[in-house]
N, C-alpha and C positions, 0 to 999 in steps of 0.2 A: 504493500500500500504506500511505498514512494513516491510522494509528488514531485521529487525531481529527479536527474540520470542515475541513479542508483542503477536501478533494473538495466538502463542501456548500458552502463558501464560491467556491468559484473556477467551480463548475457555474452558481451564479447571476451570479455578477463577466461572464463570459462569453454569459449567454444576452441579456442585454443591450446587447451588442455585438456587429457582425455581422462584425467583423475580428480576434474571438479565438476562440480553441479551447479546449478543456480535454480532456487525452486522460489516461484513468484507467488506470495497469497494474495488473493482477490479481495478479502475481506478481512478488515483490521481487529482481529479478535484477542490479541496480547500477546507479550512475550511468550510465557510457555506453548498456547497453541503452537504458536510457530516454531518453537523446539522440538515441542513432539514431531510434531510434520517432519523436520528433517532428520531427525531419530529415526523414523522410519525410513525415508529415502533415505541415508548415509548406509554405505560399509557395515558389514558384520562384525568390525572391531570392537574388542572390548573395554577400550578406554575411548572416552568421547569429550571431545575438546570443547568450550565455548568462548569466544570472543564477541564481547559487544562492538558495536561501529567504531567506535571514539577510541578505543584500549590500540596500542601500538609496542606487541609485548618485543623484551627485546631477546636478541636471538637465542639465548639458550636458556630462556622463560620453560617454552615445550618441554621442554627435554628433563628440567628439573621436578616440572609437575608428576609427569609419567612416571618418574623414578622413586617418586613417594609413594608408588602402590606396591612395593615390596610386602609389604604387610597383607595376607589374603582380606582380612576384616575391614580394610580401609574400602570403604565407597567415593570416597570421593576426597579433593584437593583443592584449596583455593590458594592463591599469587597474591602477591602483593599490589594492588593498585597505586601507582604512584601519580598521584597531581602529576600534573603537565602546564597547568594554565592560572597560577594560585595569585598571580600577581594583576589577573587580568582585571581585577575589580572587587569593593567590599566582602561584594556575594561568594564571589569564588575563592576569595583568601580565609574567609567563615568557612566553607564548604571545603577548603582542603584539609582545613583545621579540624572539623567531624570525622575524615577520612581516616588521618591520620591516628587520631587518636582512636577510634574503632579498631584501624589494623595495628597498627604497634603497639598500643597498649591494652587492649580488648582481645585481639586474636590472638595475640603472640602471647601473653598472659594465659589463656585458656590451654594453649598448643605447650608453653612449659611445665603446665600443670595434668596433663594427659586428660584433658578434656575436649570437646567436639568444637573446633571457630564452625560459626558457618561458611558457608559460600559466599561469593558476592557477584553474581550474576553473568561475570566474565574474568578470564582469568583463571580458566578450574578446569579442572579436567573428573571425569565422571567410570564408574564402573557403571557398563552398560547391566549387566546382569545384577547391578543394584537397582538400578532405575527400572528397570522388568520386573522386579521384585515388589517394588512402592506402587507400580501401576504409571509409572513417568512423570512427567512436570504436568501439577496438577492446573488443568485448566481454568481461566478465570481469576490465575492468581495475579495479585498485584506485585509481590515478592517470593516470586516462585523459587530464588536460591535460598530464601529462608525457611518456606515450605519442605521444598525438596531437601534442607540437610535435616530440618524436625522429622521428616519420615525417614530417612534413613538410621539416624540415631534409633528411633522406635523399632527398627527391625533391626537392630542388634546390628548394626553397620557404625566404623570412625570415622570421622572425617579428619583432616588436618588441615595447616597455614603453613607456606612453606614462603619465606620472609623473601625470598633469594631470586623467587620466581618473580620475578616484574615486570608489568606491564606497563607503559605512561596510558595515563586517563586524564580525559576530562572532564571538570566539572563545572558545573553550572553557572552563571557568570550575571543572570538577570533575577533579580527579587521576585520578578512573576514567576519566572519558573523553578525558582529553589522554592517558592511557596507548592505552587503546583506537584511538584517531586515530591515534598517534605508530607504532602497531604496523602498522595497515591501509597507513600512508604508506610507511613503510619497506621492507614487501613488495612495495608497490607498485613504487616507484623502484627497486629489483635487478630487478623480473619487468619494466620499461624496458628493460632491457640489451639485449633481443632488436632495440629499436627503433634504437640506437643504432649511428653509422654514421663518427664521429669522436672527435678527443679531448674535443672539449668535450661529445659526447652522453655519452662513458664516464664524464665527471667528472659529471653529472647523475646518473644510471644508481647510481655509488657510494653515493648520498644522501648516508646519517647517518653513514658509514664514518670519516669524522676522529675522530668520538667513540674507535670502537674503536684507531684509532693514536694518540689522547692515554692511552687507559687501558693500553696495553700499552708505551709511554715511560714510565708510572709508574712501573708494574710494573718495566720493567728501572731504569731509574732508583734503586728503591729498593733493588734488587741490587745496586744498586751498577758495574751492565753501562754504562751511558752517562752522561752528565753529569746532571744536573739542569737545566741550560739549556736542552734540548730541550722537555721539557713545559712550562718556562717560558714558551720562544718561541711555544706555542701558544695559552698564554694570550694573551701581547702578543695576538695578531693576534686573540682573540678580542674583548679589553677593544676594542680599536681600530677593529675593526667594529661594535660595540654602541653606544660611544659616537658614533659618525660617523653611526651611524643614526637615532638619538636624538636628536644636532642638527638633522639634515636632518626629522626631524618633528615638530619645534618644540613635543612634552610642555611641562607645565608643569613646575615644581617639584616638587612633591608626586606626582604622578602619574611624575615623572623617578624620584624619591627610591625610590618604592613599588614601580617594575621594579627598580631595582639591588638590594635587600635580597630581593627574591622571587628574584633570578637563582644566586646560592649553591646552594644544597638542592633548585634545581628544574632545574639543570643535572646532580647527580647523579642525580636520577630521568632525566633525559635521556639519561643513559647507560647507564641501566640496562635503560631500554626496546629500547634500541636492541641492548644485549647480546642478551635476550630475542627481540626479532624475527627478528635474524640467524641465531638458533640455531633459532628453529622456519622459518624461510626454508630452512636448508642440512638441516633434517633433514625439507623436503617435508611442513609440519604445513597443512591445508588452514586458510583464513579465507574466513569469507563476509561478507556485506553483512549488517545488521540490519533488521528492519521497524522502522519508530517512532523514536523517540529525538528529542534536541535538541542544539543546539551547548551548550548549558547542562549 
């Protein structure tokens, strides 16, 4: 459903080569549909790759993911996603900022603790015979790499984060559309909850829910109902994941300088979105997929 040379470009990229495909959907129905479709037309191999548009993994990304299924039990693997564009704008240096600190301190955390990171949508590589297992990328989802690692953990499948595997990605650069993403994400990860089958799927599953217990610490806070220490304490641990993230992905200066002054005023849109999602989430407001559009 490309509204622009997508299809013309990659029908030629393809007829050129006798070991690729290009499969065209007619109807904009989400990401995993369209996973599954080429799950079924791809190869009988047993490791299945996915790259989103934007991801430009580098050359020996493949090769490290594949090599992380030594292990029969692992289902699946996910890369590192590396900003590529963090300096582009408030929004995108906020959004490299969430990145980061998800993977290097959220995944790589989980992954030294022998626990399950998710997926993140590209950049992974998949046991075909896990994914036949779950029934595939369940349709309709909004966060089908978060789905599909909750089902696999439930059927007694690991997953890993393999720091070394890198992709550059990019993110989002305009306030409409981190709003728009931030909201598709967030329905996404509650309608997860069905996949989930332990405490660590339910802490997934919650998403962006901290947001709403730091704004309601405020709130009572500024009642005068609880200390002030309590939202404080949530800052700590926020500054201290940001920053620990931030070392671990060796920014420079200027581009360090340029996420901490964007993180202010793009953390209250953060919460606001999230307010937002939640309330059309519990009050059953439907969302769909979009045709067209850009990370941009």
């Amino acid at each position: 459903c490309s509204r622009d040379a997508t299809t013309r470009i990659l029908e030629s990229w393809v007829s050129r080569r006798s070991n690729a495909r290009c499969l065209v959907l007619t109807q904009n129905a989400g990401k995993a549909q369209g996973l599954d479709r080429a799950l079924s037309a791809s190869p009988g191999s047993e490791l299945v790759a996915v790259y989103d548009a934007d991801l430009r993994p580098l050359p020996n990304s493949l090769r490290i993911l594949a090599g992380a299924f030594g292990d029969e039990r692992i289902g699946a693997v996910a890369g590192f996603r590396r900003p590529s564009n963090t300096a582009a704008s408030p929004v995108a240096a906020y959004g490299a900022l969430e990145s980061l600190v998800h993977q290097l301190t959220t995944q790589a955390g989980k992954e030294r603790l022998g626990l399950n990171p998710t997926t993140m949508g590209g950049n992974c590589v998949y046991r075909r015979s896990a994914l036949q297992q779950i029934g595939g990328f369940p349709a309709g989802a909004f966060s089908e790499d978060i789905e599909i690692s909750l089902a696999l953990v439930a059927a007694g499948w690991r997953t890993k984060f393999c720091r070394d595997a890198v992709a550059e990605s990019s993110v989002v650069e305009s306030l409409r559309r981190y709003w728009n993403q931030r909201c598709r994400w967030t329905r996404g990860l509650y309608r997860s909850r069905r996949r989930a089958s332990r405490l660590e799927s339910w802490l997934v599953s919650a998403g962006y829910a901290d947001r709403l217990v730091f704004l309601a610490t405020l709130v009572l806070a500024a009642d005068g109902q609880i200390s002030v220490l309590w939202p404080a304490l949530y800052c700590v641990v926020l500054v201290a994941s940001a920053a620990s993230a931030l070392y671990r992905a060796g920014l420079g200066p200027g581009v360090t300088a340029r996420v901490l002054l964007s993180s202010p005023p793009m953390f209250a849109v953060d919460v606001a979105v999230t307010v937002v999602a939640t309330v059309n989430a519990l009050l059953g407001r439907r969302q769909q997929w979009h045709t067209g559009g850009t990370s941009k």
